[in-house]
N, C-alpha and C positions, 0 to 999 in steps of 0.2 A: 572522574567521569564527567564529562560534557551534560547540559540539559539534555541535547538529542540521545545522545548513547541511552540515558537513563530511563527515555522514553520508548527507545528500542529493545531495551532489554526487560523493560515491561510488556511490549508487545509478543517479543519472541518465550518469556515466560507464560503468557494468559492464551497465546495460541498453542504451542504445546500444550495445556491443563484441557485446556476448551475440547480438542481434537482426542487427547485421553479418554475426556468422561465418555465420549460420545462410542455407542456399542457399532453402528457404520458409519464412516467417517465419509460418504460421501453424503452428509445431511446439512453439512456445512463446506463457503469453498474461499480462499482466500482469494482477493482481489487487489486492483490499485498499485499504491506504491509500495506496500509490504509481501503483496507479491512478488514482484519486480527486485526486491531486494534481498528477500529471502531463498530466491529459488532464480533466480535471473543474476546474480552479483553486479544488482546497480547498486553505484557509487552515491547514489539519492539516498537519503534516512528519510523518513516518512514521517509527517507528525501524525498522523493517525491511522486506525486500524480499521479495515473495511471488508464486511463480509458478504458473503450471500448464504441464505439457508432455505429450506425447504421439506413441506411437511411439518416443521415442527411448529406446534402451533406458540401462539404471542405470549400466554401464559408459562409455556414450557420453557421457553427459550430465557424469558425474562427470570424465570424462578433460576433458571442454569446459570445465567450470568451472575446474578445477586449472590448465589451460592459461592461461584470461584473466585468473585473477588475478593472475598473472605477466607479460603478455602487453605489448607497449608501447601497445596501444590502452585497457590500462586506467593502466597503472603511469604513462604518461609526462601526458596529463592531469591526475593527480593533483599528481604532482611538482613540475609545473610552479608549482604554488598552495601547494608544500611540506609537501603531504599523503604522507602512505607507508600502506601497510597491514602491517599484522603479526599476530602469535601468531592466524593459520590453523587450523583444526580443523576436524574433519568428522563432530560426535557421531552422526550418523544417517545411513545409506548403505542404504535396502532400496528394495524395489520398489514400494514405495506413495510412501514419500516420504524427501527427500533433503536435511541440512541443511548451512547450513556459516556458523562462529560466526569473527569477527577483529574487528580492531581496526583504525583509522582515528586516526591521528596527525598534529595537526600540531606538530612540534616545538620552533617558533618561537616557539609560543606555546601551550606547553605544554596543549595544547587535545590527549584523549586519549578515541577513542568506540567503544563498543562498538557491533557491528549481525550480523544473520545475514541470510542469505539461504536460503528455504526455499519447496522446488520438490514439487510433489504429482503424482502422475503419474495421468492423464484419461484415458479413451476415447475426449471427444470438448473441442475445444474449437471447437465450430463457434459458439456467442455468441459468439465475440470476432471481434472488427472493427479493419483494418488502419488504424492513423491516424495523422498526426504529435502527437508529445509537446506542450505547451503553451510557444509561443514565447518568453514571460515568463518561462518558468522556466527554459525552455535558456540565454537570453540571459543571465539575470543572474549564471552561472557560465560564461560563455564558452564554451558548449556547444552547437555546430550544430542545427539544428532535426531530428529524423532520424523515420523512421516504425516504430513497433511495434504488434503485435496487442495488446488490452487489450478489456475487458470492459466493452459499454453500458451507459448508462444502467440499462434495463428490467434487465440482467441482473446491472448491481453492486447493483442494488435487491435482487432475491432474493438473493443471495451474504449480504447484510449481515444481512436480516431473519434468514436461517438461523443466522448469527452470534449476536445477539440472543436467541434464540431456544437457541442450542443448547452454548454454551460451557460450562463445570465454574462457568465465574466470570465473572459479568457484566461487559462491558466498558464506560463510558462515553461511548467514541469510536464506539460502533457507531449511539447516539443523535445525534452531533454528525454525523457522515456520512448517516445517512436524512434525518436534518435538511437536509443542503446537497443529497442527491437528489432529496428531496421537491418543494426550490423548482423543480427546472429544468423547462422545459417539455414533455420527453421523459420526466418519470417516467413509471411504470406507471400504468394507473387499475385494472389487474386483473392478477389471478394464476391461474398455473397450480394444478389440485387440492390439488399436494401440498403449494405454500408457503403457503395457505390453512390449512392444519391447521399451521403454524408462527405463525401472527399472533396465536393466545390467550394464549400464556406468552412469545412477543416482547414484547406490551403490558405487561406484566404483569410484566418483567423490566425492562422500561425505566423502568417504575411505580418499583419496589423501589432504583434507584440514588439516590445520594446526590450535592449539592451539593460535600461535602467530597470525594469520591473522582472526580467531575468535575475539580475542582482539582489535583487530585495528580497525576491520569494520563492527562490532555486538555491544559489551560491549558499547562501548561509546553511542548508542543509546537505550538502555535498561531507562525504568521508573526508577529513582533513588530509591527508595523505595523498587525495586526488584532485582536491579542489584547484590546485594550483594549473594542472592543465584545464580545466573546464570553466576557469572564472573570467579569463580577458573576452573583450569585446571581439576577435578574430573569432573565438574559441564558438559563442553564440551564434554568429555569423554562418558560419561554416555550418553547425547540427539547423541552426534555422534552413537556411535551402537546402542542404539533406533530405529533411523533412515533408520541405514541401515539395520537395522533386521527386519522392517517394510516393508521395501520395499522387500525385498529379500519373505517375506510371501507372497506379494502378485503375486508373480511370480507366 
């Protein structure tokens, strides 16, 4: 297994566990790139795992994570592929948002990966929708098909433009994902007021990325199996005015 696999099938094991314990699963909602790849079959691996929760308070949530990462529903999964997780941290514990930074080992083959898992606490997460993870991805790490709340279409479309739009530092992957939600046939064709006043410096941030920083912090986490069509400079070109021709429609 790859660093990324190894960190993805850490992901896809501690979100099934997490979604288990939980007695309504709509208390927690997957988001980002591990939505997008669990329930969307983008070709992107995520390096990390990002949620949204609500209701449950900082105490609860934090005692529930500390608990699964130990837990045999996360620990004995991994083992089994001679994965272990270690050096556990918790840089960030407050009420808005909650983080927790480790490592994902496989020892065998001295394959060693960093990843965090970071949970933002909502009002509401009534966008997200109850569904099962994508069979193909469960399957190919021996991981039963299970169902978790995550966020559609329409509404990983605003999530992302806001991204785009509003980071310290423009991400590349935020382009390669409106790219892959633009094709499906459930995009948005319109937006809400407020994510309309995000589409001028969206455009316009997705304008200003570069070829070479595509390569750096996109390609390298692409499924090997697909990176070959998505890594030349035509390839970026092309999803880049996609993109932004996409968003400028919906202005």
């Amino acid at each position: 297994m790859t660093a990324q696999e190894i960190v993805e099938l850490f992901h896809l094991v501690f979100v099934r566990a997490v979604f288990a314990s939980l007695g309504d699963k709509r208390l927690l909602a997957v988001k980002g790139g591990i939505n997008l790849r669990f329930f969307f079959q983008s070709v992107r691996l995520s390096e990390d795992l990002d949620l949204d929760v609500v209701t449950m308070s900082k105490e609860a949530l934090e005692n529930r994570v500390d608990r699964l990462l130990k837990a045999p529903a996360v620990v004995s999964p991994l083992k089994a592929r001679g994965i272990i997780i270690g050096d556990i941290s918790k840089p960030k514990q407050t009420e808005t948002v909650q983080k927790w930074k480790l490592a994902v080992a496989d020892q065998a083959a001295s394959v060693d990966q960093r990843t965090k898992i970071e949970v933002s606490r909502r009002t509401t997460v009534e966008a997200g929708g109850l569904d099962p993870v994508d069979a193909g991805i469960a399957n190919a790490y021996g991981i039963p098909v299970f169902l978790a709340t995550h966020y559609r279409c329409a509404e990983a479309v605003r999530q992302k433009i806001h991204a785009l739009e509003g980071r310290s530092q423009t991400q590349p992957r935020d382009v390669f994902d409106l790219h892959m939600l633009f094709a499906r046939r459930d995009a948005p064709t319109h937006l809400d007021e407020e994510a309309v006043g995000w589409l001028e410096k969206a455009a316009a941030n997705a304008a200003a990325l570069t070829y070479d920083e595509y390569v750096s912090l996109v390609v390298a986490y692409l499924d090997p199996d697909h990176a070959p069509i998505y890594s030349s400079r035509d390839s970026w070109e092309a999803m880049q005015l996609d993109v932004i021709e996409r968003l400028e429609a919906l202005r």
